[in-house]
Biopython code that builds the backbone (N, CA, C, O; Angstrom):
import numpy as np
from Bio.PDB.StructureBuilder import StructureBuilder

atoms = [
    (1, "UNK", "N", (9.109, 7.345, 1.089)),
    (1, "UNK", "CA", (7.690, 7.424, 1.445)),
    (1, "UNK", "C", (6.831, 7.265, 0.181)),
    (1, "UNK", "O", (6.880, 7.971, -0.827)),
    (2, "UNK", "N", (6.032, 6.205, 0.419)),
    (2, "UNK", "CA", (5.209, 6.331, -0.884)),
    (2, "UNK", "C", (4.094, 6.860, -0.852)),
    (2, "UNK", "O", (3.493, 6.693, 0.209)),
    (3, "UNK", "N", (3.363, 7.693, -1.956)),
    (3, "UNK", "CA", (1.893, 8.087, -2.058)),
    (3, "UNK", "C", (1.157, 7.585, -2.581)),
    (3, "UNK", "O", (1.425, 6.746, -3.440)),
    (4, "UNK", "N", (0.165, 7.864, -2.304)),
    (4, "UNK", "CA", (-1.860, 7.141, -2.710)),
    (4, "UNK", "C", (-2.092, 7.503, -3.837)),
    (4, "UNK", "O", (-2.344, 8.693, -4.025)),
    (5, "UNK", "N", (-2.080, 6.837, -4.623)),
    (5, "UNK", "CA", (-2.848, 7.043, -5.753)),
    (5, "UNK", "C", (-4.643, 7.258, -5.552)),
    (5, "UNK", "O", (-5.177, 6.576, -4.677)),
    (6, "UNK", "N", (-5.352, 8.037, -6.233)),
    (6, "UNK", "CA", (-6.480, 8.125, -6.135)),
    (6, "UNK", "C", (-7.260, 8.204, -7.625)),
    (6, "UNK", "O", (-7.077, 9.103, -8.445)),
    (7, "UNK", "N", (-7.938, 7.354, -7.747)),
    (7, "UNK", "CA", (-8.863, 7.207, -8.891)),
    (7, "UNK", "C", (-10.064, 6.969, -8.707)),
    (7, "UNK", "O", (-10.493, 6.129, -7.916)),
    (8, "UNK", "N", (-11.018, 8.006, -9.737)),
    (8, "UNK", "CA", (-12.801, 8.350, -9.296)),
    (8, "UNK", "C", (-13.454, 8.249, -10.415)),
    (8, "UNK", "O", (-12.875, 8.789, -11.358)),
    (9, "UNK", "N", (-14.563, 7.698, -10.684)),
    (9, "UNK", "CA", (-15.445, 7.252, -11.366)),
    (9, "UNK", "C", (-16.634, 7.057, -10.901)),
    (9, "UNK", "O", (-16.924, 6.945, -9.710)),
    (10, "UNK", "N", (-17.856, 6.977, -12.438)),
    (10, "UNK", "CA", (-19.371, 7.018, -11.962)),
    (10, "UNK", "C", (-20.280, 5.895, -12.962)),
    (10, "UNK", "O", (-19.702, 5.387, -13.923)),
    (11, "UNK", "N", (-20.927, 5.741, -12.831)),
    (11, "UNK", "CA", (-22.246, 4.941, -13.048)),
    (11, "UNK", "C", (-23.705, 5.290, -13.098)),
    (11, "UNK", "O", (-24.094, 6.028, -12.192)),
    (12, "UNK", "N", (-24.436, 4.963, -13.838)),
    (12, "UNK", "CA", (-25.412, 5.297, -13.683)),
    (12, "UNK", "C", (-26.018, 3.874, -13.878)),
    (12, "UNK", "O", (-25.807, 3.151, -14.852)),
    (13, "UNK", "N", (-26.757, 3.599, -12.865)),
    (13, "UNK", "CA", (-27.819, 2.660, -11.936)),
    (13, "UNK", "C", (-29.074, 2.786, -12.114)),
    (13, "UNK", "O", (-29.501, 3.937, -12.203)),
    (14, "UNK", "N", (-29.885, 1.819, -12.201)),
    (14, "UNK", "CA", (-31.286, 2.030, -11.624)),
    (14, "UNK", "C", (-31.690, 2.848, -10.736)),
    (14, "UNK", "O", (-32.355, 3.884, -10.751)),
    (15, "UNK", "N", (-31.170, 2.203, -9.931)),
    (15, "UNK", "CA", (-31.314, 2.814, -8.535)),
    (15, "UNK", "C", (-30.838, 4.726, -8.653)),
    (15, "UNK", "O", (-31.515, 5.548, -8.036)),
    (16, "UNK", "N", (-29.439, 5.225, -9.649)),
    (16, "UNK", "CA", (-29.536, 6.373, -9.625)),
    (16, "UNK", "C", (-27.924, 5.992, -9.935)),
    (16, "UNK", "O", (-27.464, 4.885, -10.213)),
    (17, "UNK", "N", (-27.013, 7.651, -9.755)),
    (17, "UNK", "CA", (-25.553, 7.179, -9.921)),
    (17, "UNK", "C", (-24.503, 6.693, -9.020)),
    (17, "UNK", "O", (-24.613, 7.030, -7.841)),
    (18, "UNK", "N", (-23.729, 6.127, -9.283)),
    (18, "UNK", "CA", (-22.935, 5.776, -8.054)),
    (18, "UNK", "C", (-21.469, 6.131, -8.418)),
    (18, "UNK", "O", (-20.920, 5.953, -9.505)),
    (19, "UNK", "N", (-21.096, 6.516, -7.610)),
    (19, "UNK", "CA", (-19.502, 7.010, -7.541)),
    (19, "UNK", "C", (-18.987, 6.225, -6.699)),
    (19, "UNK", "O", (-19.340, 5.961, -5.550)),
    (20, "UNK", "N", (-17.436, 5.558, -7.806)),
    (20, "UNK", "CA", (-16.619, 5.010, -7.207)),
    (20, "UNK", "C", (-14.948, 5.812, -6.973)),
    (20, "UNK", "O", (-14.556, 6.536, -7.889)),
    (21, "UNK", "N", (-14.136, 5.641, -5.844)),
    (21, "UNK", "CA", (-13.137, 5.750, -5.497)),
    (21, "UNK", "C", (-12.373, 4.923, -4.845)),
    (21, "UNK", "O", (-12.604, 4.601, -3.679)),
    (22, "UNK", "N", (-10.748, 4.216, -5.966)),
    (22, "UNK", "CA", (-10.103, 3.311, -5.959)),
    (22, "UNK", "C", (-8.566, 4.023, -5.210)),
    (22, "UNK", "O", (-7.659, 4.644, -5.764)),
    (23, "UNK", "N", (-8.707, 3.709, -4.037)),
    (23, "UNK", "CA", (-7.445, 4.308, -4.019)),
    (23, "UNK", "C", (-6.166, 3.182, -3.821)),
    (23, "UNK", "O", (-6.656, 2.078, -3.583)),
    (24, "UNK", "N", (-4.531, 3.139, -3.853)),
    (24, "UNK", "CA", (-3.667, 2.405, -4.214)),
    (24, "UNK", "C", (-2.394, 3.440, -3.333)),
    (24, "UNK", "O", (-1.843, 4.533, -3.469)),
    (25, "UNK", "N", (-2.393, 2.158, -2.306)),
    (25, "UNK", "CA", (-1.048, 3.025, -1.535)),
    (25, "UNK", "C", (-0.210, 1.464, -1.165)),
    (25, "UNK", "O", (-0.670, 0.542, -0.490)),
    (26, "UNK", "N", (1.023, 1.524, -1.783)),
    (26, "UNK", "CA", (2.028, -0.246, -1.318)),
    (26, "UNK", "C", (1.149, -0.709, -2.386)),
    (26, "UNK", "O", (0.587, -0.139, -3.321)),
    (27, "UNK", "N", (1.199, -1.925, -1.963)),
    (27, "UNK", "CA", (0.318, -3.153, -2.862)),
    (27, "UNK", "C", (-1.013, -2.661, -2.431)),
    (27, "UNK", "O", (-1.402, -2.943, -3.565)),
    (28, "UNK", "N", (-2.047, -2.205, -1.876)),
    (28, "UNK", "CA", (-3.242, -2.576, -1.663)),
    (28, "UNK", "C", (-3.873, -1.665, -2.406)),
    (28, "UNK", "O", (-3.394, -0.535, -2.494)),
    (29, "UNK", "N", (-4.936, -1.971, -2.998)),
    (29, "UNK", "CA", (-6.201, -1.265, -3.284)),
    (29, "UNK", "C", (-7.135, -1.510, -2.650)),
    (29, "UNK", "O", (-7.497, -2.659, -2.397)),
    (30, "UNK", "N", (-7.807, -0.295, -2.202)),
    (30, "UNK", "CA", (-9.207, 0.166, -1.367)),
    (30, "UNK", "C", (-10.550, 0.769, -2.310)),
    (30, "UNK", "O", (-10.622, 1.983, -2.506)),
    (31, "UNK", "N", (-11.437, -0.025, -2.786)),
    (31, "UNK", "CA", (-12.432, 0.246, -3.656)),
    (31, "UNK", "C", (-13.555, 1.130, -2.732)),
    (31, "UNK", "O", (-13.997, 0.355, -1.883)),
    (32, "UNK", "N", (-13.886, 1.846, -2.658)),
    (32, "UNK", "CA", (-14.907, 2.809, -1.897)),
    (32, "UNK", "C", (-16.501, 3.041, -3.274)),
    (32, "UNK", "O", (-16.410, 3.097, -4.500)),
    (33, "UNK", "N", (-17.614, 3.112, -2.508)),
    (33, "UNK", "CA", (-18.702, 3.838, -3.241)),
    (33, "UNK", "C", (-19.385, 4.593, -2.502)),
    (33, "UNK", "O", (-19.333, 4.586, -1.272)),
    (34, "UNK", "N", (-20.133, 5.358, -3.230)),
    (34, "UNK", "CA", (-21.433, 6.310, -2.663)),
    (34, "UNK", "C", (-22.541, 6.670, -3.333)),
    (34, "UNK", "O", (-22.499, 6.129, -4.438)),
    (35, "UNK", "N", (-23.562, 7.353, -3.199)),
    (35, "UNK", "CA", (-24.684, 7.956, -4.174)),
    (35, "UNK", "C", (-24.191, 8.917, -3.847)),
    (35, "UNK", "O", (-23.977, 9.546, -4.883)),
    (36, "UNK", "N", (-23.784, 9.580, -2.844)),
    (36, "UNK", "CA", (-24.278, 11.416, -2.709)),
    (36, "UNK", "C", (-22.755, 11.898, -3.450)),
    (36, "UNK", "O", (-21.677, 11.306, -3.508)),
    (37, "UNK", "N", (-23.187, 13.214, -3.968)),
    (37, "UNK", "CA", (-22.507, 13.854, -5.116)),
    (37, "UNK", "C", (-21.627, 15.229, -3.347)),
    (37, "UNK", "O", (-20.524, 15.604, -2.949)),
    (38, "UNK", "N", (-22.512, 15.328, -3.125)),
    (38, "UNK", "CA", (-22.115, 16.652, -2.078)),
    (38, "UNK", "C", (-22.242, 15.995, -0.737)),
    (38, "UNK", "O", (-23.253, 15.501, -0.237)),
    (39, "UNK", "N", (-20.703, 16.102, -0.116)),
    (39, "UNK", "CA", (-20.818, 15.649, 1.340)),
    (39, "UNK", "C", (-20.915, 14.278, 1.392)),
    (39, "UNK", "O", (-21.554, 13.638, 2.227)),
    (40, "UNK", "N", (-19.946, 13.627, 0.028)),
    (40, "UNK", "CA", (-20.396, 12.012, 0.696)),
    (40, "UNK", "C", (-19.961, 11.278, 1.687)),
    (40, "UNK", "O", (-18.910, 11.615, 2.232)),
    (41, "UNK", "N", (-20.585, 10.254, 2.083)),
    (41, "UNK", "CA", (-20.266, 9.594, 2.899)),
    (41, "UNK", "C", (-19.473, 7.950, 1.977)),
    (41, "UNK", "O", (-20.319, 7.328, 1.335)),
    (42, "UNK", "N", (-18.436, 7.519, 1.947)),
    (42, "UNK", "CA", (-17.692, 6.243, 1.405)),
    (42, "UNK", "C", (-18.007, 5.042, 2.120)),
    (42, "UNK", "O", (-18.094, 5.080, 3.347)),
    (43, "UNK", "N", (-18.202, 3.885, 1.423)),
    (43, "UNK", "CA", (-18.463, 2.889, 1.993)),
    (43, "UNK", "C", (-17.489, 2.053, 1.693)),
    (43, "UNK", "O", (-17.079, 2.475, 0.612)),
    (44, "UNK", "N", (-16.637, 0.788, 2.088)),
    (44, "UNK", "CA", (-15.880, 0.177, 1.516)),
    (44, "UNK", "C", (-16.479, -1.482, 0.820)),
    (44, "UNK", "O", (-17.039, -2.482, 1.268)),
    (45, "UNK", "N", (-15.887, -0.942, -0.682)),
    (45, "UNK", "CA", (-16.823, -2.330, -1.469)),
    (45, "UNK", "C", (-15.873, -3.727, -1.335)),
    (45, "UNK", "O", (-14.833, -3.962, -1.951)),
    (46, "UNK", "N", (-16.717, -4.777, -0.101)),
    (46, "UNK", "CA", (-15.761, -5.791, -0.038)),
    (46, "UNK", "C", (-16.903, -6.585, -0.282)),
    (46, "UNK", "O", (-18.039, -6.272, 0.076)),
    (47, "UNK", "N", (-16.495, -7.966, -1.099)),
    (47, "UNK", "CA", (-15.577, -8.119, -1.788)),
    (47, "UNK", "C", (-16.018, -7.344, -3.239)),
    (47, "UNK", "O", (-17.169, -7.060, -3.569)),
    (48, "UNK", "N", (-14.584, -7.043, -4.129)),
    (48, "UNK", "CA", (-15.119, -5.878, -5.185)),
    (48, "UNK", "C", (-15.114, -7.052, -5.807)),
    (48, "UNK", "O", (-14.411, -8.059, -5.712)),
    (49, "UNK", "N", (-16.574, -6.556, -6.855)),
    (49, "UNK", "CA", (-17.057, -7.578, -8.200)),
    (49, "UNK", "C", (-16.042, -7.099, -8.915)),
    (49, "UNK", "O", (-15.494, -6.005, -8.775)),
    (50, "UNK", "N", (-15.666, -8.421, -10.124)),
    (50, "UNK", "CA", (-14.913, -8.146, -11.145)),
    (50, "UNK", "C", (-14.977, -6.881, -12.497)),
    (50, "UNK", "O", (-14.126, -6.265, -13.139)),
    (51, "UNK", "N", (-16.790, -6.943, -12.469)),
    (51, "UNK", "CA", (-16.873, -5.489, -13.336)),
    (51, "UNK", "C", (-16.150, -4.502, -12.803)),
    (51, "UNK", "O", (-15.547, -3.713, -13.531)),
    (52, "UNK", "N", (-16.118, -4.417, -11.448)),
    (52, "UNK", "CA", (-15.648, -2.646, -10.617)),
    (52, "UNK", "C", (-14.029, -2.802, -10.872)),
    (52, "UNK", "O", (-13.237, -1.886, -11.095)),
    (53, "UNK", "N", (-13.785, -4.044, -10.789)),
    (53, "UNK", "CA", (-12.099, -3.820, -11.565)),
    (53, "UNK", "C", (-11.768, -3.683, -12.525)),
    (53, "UNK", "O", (-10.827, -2.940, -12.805)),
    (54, "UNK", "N", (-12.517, -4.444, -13.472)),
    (54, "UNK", "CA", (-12.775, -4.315, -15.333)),
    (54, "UNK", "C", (-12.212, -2.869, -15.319)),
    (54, "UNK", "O", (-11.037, -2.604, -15.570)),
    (55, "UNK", "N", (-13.553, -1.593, -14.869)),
    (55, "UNK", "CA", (-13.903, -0.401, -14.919)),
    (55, "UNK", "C", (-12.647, 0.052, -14.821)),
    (55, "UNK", "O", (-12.029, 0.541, -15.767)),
    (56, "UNK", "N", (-11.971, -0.160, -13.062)),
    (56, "UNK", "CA", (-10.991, 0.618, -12.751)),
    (56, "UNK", "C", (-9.798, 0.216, -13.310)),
    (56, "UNK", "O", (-8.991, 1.129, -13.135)),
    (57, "UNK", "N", (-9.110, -1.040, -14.111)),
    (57, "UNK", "CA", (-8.413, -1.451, -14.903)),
    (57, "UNK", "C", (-8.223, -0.197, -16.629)),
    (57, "UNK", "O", (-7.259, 0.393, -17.117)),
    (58, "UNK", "N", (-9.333, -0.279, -16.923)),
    (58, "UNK", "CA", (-9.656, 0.263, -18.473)),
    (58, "UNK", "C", (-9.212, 2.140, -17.939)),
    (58, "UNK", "O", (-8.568, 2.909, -18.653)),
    (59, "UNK", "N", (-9.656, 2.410, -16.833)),
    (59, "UNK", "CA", (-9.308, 3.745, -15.924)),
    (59, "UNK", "C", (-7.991, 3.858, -16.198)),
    (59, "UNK", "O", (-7.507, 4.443, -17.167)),
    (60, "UNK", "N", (-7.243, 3.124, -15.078)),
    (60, "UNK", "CA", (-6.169, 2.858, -15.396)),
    (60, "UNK", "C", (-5.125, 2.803, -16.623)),
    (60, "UNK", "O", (-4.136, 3.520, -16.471)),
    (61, "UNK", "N", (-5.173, 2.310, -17.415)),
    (61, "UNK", "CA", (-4.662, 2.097, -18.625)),
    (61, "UNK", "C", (-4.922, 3.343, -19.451)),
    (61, "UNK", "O", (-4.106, 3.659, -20.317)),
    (62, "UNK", "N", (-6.140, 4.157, -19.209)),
    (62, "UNK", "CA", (-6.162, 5.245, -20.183)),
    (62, "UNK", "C", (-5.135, 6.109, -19.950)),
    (62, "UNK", "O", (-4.576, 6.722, -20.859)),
    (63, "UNK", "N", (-4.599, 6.282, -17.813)),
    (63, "UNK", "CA", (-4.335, 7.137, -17.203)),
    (63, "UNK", "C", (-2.812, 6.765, -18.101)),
    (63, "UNK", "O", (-2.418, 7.487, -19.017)),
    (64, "UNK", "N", (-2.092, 5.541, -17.648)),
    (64, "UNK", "CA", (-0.907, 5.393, -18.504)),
    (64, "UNK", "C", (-0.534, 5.338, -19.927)),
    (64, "UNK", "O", (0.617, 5.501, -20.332)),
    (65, "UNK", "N", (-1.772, 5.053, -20.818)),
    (65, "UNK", "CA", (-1.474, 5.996, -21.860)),
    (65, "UNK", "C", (-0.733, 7.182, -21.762)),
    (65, "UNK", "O", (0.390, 7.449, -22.189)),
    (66, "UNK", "N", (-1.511, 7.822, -21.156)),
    (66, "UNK", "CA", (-0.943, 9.798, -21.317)),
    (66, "UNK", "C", (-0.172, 9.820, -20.000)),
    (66, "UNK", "O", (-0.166, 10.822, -19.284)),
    (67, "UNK", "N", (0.656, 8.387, -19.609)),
    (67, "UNK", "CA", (1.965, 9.035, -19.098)),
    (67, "UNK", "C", (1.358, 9.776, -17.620)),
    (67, "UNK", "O", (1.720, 10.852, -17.143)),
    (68, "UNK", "N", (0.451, 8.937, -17.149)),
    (68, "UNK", "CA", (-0.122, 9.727, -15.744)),
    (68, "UNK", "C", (-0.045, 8.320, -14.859)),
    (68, "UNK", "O", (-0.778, 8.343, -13.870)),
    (69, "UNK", "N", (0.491, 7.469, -14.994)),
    (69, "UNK", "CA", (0.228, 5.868, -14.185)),
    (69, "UNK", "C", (1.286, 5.048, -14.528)),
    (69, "UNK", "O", (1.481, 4.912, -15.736)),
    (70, "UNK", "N", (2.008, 4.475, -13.771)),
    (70, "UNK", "CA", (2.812, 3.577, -13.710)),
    (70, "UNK", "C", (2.075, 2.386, -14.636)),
    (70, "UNK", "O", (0.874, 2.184, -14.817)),
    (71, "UNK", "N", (3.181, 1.714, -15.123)),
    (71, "UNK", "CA", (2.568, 0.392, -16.079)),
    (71, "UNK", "C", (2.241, -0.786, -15.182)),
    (71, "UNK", "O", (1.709, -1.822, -15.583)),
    (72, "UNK", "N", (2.686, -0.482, -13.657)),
    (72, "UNK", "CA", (2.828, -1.439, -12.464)),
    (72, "UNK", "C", (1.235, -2.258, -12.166)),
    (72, "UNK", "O", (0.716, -3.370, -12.062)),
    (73, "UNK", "N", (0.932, -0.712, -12.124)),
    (73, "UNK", "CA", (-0.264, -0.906, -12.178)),
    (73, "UNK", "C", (-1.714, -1.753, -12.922)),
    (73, "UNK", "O", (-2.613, -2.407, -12.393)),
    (74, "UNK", "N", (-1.505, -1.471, -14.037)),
    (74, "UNK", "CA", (-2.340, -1.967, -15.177)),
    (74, "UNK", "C", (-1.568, -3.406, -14.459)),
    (74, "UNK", "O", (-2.269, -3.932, -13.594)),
    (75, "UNK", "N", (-0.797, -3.793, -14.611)),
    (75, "UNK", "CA", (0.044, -5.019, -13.764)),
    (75, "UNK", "C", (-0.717, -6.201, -13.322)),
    (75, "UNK", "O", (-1.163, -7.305, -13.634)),
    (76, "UNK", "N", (-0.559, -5.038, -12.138)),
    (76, "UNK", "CA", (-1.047, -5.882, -10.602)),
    (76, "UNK", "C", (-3.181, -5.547, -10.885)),
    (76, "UNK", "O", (-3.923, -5.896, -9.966)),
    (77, "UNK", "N", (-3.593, -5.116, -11.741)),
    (77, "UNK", "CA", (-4.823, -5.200, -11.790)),
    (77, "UNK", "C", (-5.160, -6.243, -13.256)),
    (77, "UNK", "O", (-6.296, -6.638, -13.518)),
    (78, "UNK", "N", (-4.022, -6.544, -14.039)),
    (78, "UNK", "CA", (-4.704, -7.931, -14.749)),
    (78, "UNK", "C", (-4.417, -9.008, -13.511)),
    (78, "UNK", "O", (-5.176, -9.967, -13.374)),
    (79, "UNK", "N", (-3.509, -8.846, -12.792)),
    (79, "UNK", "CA", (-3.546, -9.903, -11.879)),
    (79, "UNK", "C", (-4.641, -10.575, -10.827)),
    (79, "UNK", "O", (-4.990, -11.692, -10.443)),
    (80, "UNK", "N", (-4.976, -9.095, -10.597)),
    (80, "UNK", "CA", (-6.281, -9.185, -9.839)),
    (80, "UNK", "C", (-7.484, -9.829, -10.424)),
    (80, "UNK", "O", (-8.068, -10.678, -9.751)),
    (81, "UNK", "N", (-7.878, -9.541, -11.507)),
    (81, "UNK", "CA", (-8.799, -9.746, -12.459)),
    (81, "UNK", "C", (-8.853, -11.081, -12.916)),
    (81, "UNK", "O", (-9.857, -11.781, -13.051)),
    (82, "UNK", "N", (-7.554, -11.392, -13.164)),
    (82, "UNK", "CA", (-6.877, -12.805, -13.662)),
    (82, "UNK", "C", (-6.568, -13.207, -15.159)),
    (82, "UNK", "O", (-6.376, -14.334, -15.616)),
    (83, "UNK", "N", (-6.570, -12.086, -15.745)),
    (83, "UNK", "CA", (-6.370, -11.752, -17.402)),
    (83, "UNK", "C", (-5.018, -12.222, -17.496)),
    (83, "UNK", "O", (-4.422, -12.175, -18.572)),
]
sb = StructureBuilder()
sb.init_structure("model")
sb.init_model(0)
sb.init_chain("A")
sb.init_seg("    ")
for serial, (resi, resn, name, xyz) in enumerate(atoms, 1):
    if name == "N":
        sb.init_residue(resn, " ", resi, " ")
    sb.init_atom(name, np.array(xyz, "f"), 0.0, 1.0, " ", f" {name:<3s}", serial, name[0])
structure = sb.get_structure()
């Protein structure tokens, strides 16, 4: 049985901040955002711009630094990206 990876991050916008959540279960990643901090509601970001992978790529890679993330990963997200 495999599990979900979950990875969360923020921004700050014009508009105000935005929180993202990348989650990774099999091959797929599911990019989600929101504004609200309490009680959010997730939206799913299709199609995700290349910055929001940049972001969650550089995420990534810090996480496997310190031995918290498969190298699979960082992987299959230069792939995505096309690096």
């Amino acid at each position: 049985m495999q599990s979900m990876e979950s990875h969360e991050w923020s921004e700050n916008t014009e508009a105000g901040k935005v929180y993202y959540r990348a989650n990774h279960l099999g091959q797929r990643w599911t990019i989600m955002t929101t504004m609200e901090k309490r009680d959010p509601t997730w939206t799913d970001l299709k199609p995700v711009p290349i910055p929001v992978w940049r972001e969650l790529r550089d995420i990534v890679w810090k996480k496997y630094q310190r031995k918290r993330c498969p190298w699979d990963r960082v992987l299959e997200l230069d792939k995505i990206i096309g690096d």
